[in-house]
N, C-alpha and C positions, 0 to 999 in steps of 0.2 A: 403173843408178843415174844418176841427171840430177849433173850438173858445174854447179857457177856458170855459167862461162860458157854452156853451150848452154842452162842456164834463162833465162838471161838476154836469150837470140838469138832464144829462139821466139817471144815475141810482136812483136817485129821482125818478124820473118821472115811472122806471120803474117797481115800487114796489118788488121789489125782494124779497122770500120770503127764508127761509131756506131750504127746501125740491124741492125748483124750479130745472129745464132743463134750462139752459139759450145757447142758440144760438147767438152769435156776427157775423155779417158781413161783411170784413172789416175792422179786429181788430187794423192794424197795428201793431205799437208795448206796444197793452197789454194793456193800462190804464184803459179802461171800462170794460173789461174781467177779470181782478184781482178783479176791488171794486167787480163785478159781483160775483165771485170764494168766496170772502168774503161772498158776502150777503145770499149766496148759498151753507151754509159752508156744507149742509149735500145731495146738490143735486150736479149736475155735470154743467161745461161751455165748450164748445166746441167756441173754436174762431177761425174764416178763415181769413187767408187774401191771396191775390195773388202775394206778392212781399216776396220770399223769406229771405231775408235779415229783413223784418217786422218780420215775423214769427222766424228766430234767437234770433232776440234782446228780442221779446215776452218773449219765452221761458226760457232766461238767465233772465229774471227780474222774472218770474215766480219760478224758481227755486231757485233763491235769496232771496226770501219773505215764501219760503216753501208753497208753493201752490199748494195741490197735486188734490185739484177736477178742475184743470184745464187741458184743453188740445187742443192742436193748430194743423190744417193741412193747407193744401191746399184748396183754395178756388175753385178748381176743383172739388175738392167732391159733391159743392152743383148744385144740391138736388138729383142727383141719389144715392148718396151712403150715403146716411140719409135715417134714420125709419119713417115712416111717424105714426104720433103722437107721437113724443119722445120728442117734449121742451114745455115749460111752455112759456116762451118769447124769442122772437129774437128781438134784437135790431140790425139794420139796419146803419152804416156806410158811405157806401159809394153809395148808389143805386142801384137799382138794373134795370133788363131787362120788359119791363113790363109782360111779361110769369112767372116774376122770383116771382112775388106776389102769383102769382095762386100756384105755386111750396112751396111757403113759407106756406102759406096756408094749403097745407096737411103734414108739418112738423108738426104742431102745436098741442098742444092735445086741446079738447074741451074746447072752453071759451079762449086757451093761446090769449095768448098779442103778441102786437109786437107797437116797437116804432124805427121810421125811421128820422133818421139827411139828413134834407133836405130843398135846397132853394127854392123848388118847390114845397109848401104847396098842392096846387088845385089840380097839377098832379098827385101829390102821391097819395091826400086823394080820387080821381076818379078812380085810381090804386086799392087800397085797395078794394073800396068798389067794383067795379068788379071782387076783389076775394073772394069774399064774405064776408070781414070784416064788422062790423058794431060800432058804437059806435067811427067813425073816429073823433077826434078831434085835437088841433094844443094844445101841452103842457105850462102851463107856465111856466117862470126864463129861458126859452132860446134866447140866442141872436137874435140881429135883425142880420137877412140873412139866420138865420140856423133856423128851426121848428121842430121840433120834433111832428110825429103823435103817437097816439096812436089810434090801432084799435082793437076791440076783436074781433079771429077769431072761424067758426064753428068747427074746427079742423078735424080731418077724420074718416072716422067711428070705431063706438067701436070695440075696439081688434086690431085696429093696431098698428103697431109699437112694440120697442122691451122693453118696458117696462110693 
């Protein structure tokens, strides 16, 4: 469960830039995915989650605010029906499988980021780096129970992806 405060650290933490890809995992309904959509005013966010009803409420806040480089599906999609190097950062949610790294991994484009809301610091960070992330470390301003890593990944070879 996200804590005000680490919701409030991740897009800090996530350096967002204007031109970024940003991937949410997780979105629920939206809050990280809008600042995201902000900080990203000139690049795109894609935000998944698996509970329907997340994904409504998203959308109607999103559309409320005028948020048009946002856009929400099914968390089916991931990763078969993503580009592989299409995001700059995925911020991570709700956890994933641990294959799901390896798969995050060739989403990514060269050098992308990724920053994961987790109470399971060691695991993730052993996670990551068997995906070949490097640079894994634990954020700080985030609550105690919830850590946020941040790892930079190799991303996938040049020319992939639909960008």
């Amino acid at each position: 469960m996200t804590t005000e405060s680490a919701r409030t650290a991740l897009p800090a933490l996530a350096r967002i830039e204007a031109f970024d890809w940003v991937l949410v995992l997780g979105c629920g309904t939206g809050w990280t995915s809008r600042r995201a959509a902000r900080s990203a005013y000139r690049g795109q966010v894609l935000a998944l989650d698996a509970r329907p009803e997340n994904l409504a409420r998203a959308r109607e806040l999103a559309a409320a605010q005028d948020i048009g480089n946002l856009r929400h599906a099914d968390a089916a999609l991931f990763p078969e029906a993503l580009g592989a190097g299409d995001f700059d950062l995925a911020i991570v949610h709700d956890g994933l499988p641990p294959d799901g790294f390896r798969a995050l991994a060739g989403l990514l484009a060269p050098g992308g980021r990724v920053i994961v809301e987790t109470g399971e610091p060691a695991t993730v960070g052993v996670l990551l780096t068997g995906a070949g992330f490097d640079a894994v470390s634990t954020g700080p301003g985030v609550a105690t129970g919830t850590v946020a890593l941040l790892g930079a990944g190799p991303g996938p070879e040049p020319g992939a992806g639909l960008r």
